[in-house]
C-alpha positions as MATLAB code, in Angstrom:
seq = 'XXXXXXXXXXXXXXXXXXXXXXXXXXXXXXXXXXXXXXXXXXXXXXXXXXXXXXXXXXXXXXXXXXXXXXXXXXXXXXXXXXXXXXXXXXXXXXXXXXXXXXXXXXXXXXXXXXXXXXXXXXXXXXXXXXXXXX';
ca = [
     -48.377   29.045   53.546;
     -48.274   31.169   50.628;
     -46.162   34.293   50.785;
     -47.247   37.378   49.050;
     -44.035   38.647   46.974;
     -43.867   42.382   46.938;
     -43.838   43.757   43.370;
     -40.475   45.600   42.576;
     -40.823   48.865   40.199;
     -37.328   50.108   38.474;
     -37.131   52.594   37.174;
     -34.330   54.055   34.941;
     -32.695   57.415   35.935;
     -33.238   60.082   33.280;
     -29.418   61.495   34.244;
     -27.867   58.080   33.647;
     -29.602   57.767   29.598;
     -27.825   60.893   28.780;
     -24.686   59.508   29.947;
     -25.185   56.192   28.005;
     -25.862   58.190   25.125;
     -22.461   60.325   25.367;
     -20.758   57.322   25.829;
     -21.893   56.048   22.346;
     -21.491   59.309   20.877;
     -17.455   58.970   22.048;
     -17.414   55.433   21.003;
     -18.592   55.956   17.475;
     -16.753   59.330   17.012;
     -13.341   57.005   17.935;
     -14.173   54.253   15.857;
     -14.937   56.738   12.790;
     -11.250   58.417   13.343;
      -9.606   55.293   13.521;
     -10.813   53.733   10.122;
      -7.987   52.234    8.455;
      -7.850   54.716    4.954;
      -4.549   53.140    3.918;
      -6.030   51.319    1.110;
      -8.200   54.697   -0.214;
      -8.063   55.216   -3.779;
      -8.654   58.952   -5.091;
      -7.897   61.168   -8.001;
      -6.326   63.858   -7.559;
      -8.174   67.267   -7.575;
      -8.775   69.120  -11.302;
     -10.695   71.483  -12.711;
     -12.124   72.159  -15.959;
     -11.750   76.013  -15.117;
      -9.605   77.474  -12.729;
      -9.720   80.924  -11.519;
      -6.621   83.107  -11.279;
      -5.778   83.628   -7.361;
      -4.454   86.730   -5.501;
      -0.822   87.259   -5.875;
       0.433   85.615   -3.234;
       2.702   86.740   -0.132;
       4.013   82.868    0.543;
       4.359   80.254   -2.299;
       4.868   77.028   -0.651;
       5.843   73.610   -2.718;
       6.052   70.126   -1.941;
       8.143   68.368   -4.956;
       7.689   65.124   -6.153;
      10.896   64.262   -3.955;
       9.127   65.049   -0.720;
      11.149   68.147   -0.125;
       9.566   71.515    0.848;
       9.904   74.472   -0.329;
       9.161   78.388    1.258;
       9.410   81.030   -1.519;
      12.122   78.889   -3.658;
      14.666   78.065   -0.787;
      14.540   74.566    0.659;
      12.841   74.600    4.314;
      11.697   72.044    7.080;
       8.213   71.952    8.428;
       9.600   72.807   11.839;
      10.416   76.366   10.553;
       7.546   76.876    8.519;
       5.017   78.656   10.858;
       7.825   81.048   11.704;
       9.007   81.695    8.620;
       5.215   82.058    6.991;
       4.495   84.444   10.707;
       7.543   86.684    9.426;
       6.609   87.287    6.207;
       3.357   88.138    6.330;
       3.899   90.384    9.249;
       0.940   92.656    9.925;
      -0.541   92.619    6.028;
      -4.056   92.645    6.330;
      -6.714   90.410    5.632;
      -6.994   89.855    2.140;
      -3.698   89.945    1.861;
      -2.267   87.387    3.763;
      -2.335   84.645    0.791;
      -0.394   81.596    0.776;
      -0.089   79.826   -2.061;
       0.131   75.715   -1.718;
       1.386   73.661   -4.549;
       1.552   69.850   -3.668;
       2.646   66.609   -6.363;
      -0.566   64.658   -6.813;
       1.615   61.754   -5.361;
       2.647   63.082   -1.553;
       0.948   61.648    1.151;
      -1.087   63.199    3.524;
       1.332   62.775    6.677;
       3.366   65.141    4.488;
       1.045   68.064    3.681;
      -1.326   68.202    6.517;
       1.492   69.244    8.983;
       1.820   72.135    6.429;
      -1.276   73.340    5.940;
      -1.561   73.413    9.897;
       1.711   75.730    9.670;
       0.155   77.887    7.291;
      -3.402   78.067    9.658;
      -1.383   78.727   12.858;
       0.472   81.627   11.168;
      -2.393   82.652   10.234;
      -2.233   82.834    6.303;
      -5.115   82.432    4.121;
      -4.869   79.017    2.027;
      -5.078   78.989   -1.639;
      -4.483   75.782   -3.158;
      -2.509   75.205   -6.600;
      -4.702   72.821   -8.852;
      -3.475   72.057  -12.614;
      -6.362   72.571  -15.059;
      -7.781   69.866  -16.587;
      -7.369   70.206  -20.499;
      -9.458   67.183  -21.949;
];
């Protein structure tokens, strides 16, 4: 006796493709951030012509030594945003420009944490570059 097998149809729920295609999104977004850049070579940034910025309400320094510096006196990171929040007070817009000069050879790990400082207190970010004279 022959039995007649009853035909199954699946079908996919719409709902559960978006969530396997968030999942990937997260996935790839993770791997992306956790690239190992350790071995990145770059040059450091220069320009042929450099325009003159604002006079500045903050100059900021990193030294070839690693040490930082707010306005000429020797500082920590940790005091930074207050210290950046205090002198710029309630200057306008416009005027609230912090100047950041950094050696071409500190690492990242030591100038991001700064420029977050400066973005927090809410400062506007003008980098120092040296002009390229060749």
């Amino acid at each position: 006796m022959k039995l007649s097998r009853k035909k199954l149809k699946v079908e996919v729920p719409s709902v559960a493709m978006g969530d396997i295609a968030f999942n990937l999104l997260v996935f790839f977004v993770i791997l992306a951030r956790a690239q190992d850049d350790r071995h990145l070579q770059w040059t450091p940034a220069r320009a042929r012509s450099i325009e003159s910025a604002a006079p500045a309400a903050v100059r900021i320094a990193i030294d070839k030594n690693n040490d930082l510096f707010f306005n000429g006196m020797k500082t920590s990171v940790g005091q930074l945003k207050d210290l950046i929040t205090q002198r710029l007070g309630d200057l306008p817009a416009g005027k609230r420009t912090v100047w950041l000069k950094v050696h071409d050879e500190t690492a990242a790990l030591r100038f991001e944490p700064v420029i977050e400082a400066i973005s927090s207190a809410g400062g506007e970010l003008v980098h120092i570059l040296d002009e390229d004279k060749e």
